[in-house]
N, CA, C and O atoms as a MOPAC input file, in Angstrom:
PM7 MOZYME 1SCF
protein

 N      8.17600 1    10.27900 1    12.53600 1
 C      6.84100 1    10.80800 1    12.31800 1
 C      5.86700 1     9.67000 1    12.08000 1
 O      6.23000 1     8.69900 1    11.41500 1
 N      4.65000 1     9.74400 1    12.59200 1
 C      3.74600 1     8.81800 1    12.77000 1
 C      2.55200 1     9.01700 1    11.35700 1
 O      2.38000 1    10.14800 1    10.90300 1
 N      1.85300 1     7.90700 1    10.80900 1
 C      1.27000 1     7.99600 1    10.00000 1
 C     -0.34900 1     9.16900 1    10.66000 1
 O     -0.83200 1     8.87700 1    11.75500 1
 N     -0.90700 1    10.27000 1     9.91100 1
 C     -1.68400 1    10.82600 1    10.88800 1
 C     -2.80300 1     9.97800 1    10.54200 1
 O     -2.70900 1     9.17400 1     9.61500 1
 N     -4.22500 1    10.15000 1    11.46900 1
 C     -5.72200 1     9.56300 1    10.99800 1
 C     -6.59900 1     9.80000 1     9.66900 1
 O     -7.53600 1     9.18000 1     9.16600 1
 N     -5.58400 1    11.47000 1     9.16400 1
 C     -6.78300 1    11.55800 1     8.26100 1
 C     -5.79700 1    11.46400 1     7.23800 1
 O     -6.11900 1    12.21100 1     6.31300 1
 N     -4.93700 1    10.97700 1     7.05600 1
 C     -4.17100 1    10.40200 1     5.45800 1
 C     -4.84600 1     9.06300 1     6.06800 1
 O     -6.07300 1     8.96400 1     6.07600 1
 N     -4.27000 1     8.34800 1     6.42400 1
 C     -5.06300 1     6.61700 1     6.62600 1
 C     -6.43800 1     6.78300 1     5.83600 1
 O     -6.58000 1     6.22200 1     4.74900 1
 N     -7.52400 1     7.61800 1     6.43900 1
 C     -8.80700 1     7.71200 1     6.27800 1
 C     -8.86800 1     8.10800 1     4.58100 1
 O     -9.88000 1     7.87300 1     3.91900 1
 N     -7.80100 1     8.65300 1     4.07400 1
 C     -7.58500 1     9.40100 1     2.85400 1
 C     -7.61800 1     8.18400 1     1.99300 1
 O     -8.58200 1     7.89400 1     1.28400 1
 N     -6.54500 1     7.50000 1     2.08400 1
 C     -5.98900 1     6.03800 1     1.47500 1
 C     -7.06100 1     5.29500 1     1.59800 1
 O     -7.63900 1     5.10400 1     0.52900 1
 N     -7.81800 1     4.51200 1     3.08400 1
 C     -8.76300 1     3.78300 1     2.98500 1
 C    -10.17300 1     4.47600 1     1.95500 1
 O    -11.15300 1     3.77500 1     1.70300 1
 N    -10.07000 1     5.64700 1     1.55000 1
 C    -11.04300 1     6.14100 1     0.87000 1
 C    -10.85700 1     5.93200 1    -0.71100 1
 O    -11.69200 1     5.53100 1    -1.52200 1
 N     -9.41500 1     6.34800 1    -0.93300 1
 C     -8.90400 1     5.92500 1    -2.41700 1
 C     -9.35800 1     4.60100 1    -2.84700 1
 O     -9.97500 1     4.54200 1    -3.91100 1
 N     -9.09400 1     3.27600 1    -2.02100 1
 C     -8.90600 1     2.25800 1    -2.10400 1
 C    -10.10800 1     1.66900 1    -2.48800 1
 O    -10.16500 1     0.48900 1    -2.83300 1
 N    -11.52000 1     2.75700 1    -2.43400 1
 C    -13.26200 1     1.96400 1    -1.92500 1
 C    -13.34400 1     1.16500 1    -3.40700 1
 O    -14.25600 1     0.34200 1    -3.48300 1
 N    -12.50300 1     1.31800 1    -4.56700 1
 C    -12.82400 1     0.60800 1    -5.49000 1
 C    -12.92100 1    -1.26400 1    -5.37700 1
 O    -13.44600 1    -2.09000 1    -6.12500 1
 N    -12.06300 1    -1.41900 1    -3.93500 1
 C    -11.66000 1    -2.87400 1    -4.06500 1
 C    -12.35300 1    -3.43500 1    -2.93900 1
 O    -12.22300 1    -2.67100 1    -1.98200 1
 N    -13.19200 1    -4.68200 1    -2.58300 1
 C    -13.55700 1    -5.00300 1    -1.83000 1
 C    -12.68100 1    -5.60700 1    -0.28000 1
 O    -11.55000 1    -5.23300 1    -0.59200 1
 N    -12.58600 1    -5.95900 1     0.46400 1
 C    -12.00200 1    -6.47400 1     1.90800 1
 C    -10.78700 1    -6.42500 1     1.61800 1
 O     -9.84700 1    -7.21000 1     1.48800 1
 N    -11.03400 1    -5.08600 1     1.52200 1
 C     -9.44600 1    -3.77900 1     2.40700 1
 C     -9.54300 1    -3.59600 1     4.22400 1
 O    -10.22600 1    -2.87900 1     4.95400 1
 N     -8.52000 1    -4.60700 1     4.46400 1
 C     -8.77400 1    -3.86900 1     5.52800 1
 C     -7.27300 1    -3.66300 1     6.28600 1
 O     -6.18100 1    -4.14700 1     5.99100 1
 N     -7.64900 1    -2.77900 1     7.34700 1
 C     -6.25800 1    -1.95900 1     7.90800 1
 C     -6.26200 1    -2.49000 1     9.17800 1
 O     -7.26100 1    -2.81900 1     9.81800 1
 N     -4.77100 1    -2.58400 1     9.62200 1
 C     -4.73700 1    -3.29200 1    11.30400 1
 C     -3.28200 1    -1.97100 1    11.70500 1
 O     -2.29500 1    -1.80900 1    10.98700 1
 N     -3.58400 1    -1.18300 1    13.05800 1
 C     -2.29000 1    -0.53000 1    12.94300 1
 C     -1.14800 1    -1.59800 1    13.56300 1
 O     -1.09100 1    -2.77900 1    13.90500 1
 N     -0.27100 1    -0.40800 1    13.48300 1
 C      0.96500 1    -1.29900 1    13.81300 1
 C      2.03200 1    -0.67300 1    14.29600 1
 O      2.95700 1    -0.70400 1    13.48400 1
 N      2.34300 1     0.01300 1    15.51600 1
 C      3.29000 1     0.67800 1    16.23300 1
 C      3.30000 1     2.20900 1    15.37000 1
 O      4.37400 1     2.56000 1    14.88200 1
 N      2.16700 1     3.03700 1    15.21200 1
 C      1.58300 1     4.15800 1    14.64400 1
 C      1.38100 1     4.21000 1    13.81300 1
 O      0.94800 1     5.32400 1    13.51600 1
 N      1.44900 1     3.23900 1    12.69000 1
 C      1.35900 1     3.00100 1    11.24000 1
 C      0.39200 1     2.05500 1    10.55700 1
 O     -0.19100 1     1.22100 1    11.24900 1
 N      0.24900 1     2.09800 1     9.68800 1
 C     -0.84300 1     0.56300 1     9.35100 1
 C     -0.36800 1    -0.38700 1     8.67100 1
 O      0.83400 1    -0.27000 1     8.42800 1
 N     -0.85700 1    -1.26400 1     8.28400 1
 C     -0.66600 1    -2.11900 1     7.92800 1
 C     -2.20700 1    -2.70700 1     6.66800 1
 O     -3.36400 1    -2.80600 1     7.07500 1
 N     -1.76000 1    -3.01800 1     5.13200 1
 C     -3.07000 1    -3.30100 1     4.39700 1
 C     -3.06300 1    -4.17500 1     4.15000 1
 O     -1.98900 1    -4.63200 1     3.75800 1
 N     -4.10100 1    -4.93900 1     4.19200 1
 C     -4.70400 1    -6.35800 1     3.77200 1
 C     -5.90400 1    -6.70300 1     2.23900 1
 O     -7.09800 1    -6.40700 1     2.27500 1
 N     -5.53800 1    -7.05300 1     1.59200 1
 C     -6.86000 1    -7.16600 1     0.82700 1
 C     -6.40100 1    -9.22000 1     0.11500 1
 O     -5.55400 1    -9.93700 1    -0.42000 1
 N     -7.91500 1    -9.14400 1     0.76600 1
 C     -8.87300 1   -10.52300 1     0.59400 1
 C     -7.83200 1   -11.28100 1     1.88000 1
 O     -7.17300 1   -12.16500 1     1.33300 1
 N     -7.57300 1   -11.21100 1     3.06900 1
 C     -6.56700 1   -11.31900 1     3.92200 1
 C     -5.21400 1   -11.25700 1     4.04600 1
 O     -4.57000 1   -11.28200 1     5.09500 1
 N     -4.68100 1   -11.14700 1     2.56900 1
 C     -3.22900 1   -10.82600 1     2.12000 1
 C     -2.37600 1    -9.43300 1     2.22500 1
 O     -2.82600 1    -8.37900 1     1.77500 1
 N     -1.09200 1    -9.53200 1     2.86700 1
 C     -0.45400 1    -8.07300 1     3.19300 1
 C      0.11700 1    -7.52800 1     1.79600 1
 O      0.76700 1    -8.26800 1     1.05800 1
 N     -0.12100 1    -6.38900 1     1.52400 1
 C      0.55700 1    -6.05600 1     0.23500 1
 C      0.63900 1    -4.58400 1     0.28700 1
 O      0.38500 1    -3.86900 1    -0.68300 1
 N      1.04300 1    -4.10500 1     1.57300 1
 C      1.01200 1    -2.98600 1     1.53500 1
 C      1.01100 1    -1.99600 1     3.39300 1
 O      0.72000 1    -2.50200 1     4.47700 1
 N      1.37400 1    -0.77000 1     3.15900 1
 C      1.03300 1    -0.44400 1     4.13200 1
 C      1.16100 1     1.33900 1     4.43800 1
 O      1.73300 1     2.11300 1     3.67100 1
 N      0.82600 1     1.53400 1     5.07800 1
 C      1.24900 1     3.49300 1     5.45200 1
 C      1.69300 1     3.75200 1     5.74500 1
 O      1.12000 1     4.23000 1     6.72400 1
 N      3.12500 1     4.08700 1     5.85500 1
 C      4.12900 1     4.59400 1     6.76300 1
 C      4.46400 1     6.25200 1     6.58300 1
 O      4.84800 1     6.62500 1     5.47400 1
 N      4.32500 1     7.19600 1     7.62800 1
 C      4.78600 1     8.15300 1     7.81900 1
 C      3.95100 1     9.17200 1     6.35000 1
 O      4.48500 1     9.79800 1     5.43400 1
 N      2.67900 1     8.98200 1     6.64100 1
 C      1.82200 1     9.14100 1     5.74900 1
 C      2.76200 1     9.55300 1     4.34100 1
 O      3.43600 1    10.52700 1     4.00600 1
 N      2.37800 1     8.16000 1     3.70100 1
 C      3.40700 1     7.49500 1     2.50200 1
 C      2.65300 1     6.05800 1     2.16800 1
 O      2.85900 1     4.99000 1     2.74500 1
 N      1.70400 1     6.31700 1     1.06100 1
 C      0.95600 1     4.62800 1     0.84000 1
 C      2.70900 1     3.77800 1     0.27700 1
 O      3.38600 1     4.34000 1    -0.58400 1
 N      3.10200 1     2.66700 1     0.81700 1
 C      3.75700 1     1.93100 1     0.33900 1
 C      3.61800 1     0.05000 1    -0.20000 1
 O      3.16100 1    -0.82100 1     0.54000 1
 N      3.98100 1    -0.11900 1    -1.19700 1
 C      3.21300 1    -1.65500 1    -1.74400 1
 C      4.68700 1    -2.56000 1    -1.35900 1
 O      5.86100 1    -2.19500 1    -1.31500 1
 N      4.13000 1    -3.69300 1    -1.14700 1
 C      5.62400 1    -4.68100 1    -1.39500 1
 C      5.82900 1    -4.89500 1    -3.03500 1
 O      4.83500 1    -4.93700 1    -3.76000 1
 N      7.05300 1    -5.01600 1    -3.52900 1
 C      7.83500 1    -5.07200 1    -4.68500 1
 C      7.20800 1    -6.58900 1    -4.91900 1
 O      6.96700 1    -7.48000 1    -4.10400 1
 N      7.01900 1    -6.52300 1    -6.53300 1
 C      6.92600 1    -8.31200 1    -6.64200 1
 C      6.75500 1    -8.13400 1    -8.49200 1
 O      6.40900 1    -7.08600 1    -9.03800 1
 N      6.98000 1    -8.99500 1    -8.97000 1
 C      7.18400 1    -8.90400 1   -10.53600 1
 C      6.10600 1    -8.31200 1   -10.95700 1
 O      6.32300 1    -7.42100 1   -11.77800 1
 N      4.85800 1    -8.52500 1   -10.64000 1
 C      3.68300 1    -7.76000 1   -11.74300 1
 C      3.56000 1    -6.38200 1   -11.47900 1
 O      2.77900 1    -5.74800 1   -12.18900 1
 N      4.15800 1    -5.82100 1   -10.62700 1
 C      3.84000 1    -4.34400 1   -10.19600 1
 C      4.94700 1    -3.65100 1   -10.19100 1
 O      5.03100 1    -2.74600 1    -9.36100 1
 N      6.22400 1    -3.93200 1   -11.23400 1
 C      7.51100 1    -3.27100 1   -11.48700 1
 C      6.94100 1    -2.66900 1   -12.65000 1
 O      7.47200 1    -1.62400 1   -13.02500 1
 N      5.79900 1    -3.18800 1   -13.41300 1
 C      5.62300 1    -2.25800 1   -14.56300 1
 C      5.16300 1    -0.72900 1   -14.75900 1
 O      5.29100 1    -0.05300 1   -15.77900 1
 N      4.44100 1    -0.24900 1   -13.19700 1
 C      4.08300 1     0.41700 1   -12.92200 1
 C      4.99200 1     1.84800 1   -12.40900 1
 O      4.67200 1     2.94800 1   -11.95900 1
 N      6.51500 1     1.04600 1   -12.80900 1
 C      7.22900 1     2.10800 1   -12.71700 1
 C      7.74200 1     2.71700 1   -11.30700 1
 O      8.73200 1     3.44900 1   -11.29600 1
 N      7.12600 1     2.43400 1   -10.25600 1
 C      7.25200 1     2.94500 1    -9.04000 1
 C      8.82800 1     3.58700 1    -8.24100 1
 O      9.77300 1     2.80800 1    -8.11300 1
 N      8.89400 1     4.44400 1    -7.95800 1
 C      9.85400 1     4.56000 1    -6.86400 1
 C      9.89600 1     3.89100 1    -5.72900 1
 O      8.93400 1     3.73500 1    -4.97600 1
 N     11.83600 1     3.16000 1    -5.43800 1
 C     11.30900 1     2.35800 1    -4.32300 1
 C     11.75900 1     3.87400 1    -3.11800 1
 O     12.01300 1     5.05400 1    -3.36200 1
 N     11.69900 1     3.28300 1    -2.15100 1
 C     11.47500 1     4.27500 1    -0.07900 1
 C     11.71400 1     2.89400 1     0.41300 1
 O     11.55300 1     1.83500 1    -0.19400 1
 N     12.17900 1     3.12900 1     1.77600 1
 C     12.40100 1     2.50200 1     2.80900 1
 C     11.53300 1     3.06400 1     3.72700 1
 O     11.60900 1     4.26100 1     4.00400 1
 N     10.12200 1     1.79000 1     4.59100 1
 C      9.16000 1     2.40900 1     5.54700 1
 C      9.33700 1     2.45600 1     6.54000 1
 O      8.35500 1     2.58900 1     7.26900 1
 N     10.77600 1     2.36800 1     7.18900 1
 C     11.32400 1     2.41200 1     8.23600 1
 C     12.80400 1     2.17900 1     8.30600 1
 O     13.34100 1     1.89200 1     7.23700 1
 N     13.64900 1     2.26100 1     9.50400 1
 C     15.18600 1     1.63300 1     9.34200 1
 C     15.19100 1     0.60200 1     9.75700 1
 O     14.62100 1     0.24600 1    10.78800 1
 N     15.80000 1    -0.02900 1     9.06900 1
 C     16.17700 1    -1.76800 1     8.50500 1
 C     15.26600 1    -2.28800 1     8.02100 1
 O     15.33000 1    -3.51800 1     8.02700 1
 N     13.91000 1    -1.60200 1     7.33200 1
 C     13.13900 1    -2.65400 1     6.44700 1
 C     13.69600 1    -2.99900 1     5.32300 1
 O     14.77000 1    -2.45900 1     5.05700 1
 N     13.17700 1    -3.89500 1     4.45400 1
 C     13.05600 1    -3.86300 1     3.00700 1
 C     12.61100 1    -2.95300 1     2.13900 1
 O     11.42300 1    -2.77700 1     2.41000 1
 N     12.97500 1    -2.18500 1     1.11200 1
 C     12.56200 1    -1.44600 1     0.53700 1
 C     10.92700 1    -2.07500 1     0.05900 1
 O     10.50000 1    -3.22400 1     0.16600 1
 N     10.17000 1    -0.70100 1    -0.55200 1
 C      8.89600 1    -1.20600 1    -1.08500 1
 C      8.73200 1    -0.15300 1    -2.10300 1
 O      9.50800 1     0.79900 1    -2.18600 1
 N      7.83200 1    -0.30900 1    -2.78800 1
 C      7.12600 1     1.25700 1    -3.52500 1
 C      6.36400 1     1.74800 1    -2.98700 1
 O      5.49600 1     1.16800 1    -2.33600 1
 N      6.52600 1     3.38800 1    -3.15900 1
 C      5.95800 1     4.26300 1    -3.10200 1
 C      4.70600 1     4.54400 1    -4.27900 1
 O      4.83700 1     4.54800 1    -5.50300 1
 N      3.41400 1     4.78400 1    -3.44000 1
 C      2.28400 1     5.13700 1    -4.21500 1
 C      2.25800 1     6.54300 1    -4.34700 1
 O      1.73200 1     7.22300 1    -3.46600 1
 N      2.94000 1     7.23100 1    -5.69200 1
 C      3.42500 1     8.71100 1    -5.49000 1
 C      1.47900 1     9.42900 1    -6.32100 1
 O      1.18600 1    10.61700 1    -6.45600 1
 N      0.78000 1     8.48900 1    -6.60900 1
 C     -0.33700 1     9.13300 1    -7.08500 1
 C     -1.28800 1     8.26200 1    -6.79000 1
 O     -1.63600 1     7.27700 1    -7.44100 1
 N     -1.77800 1     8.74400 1    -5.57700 1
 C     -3.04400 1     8.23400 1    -4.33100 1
 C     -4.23100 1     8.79200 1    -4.84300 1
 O     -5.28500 1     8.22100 1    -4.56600 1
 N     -4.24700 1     9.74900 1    -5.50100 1
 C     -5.53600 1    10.73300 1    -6.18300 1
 C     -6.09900 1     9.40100 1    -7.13100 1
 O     -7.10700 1     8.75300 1    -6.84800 1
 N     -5.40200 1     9.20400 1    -8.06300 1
 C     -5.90800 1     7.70900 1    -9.06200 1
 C     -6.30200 1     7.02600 1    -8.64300 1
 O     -5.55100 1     6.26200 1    -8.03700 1
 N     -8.05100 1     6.70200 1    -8.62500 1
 C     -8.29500 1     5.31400 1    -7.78800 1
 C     -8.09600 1     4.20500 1    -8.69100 1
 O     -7.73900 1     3.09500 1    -8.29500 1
 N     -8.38800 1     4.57300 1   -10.24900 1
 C     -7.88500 1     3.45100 1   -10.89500 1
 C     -6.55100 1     2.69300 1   -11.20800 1
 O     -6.48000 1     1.47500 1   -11.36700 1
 N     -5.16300 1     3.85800 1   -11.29800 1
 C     -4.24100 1     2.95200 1   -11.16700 1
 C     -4.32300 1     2.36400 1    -9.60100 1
 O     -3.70500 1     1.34400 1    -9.29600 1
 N     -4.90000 1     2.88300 1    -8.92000 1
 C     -4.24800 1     2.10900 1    -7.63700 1
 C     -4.80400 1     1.03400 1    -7.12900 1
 O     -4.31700 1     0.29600 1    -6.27200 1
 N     -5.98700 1     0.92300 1    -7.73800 1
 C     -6.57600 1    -0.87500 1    -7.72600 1
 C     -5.67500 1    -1.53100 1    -8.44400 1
 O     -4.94900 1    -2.41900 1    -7.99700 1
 N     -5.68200 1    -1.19100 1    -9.38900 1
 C     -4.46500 1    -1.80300 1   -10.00800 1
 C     -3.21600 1    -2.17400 1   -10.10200 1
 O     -2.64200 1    -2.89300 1   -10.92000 1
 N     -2.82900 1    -1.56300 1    -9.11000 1
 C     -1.33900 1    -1.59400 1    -8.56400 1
 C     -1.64600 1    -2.61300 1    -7.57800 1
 O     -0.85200 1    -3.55200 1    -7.51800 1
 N     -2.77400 1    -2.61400 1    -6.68800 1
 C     -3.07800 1    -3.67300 1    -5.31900 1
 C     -3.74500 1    -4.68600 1    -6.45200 1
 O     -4.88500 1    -4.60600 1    -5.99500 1
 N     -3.82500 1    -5.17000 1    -7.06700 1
 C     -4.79500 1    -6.47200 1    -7.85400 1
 C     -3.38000 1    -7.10000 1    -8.68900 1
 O     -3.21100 1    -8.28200 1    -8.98700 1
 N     -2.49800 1    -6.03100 1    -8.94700 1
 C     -1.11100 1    -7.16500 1    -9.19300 1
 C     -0.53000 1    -7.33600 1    -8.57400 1
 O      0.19400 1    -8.30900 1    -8.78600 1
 N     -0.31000 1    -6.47200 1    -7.13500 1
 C      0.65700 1    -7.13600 1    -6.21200 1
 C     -0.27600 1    -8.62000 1    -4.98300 1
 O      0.09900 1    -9.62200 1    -4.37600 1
 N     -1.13800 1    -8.13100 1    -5.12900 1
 C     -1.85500 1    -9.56200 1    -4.51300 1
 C     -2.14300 1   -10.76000 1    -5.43000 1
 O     -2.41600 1   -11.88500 1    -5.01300 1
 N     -2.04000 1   -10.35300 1    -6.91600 1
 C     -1.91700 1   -11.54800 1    -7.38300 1
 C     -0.53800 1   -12.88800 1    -7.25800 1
 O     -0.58000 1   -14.11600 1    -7.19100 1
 N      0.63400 1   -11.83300 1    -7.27300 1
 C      1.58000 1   -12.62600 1    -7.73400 1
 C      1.64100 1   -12.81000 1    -5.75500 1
 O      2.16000 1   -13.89400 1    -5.49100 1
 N      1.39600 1   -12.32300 1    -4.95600 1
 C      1.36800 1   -12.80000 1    -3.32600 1
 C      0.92700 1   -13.68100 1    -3.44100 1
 O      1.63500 1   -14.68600 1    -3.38500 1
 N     -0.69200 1   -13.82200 1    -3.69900 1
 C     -1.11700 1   -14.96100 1    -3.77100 1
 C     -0.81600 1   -16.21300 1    -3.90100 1
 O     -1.25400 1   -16.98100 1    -3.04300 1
 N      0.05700 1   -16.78100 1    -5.07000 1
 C      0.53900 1   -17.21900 1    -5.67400 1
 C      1.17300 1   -18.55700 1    -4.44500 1
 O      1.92600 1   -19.44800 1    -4.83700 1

């Protein structure tokens, strides 16, 4: 199952708290960027973050966004725009890095 247009459009809407979000697809799915860094993406309309020490506190369930990826977390509460800046401002920090 393919990520549809209007969850993407849903997520890129959650997200308006954070500045240069941006989305590139990627074989029906997307792919997220913020400040040019990957930390995330949509699979099978399913926001998912990459795993990294500052954003285990957040408790997350991990998912697999495809077969044979790496696991990631699941963003099981997309409604919150505030945890979910927050969830993307620690996983791009420790990316950063």
């Amino acid at each position: 199952m393919a990520t549809t247009k209007d969850y993407k459009e849903f997520v890129l809407e959650q997200l308006k708290l954070l500045d240069n979000i941006t989305c590139k697809p990627m074989m029906r799915e997307y792919l997220l960027y913020y400040n040019g860094i990957l930390f995330g993406g949509i699979y099978d309309d399913r926001l998912l973050i990459k795993i990294v020490e500052s954003n285990k506190k957040h408790n997350m369930q991990e998912s697999i966004p495809y077969k044979s990826a790496k696991p990631m977390y699941l963003v099981a509460d997309v409604d919150n725009q505030e945890l979910l800046k927050n969830i993307v401002l620690d996983t791009y920090n420790d990316l950063k890095k």
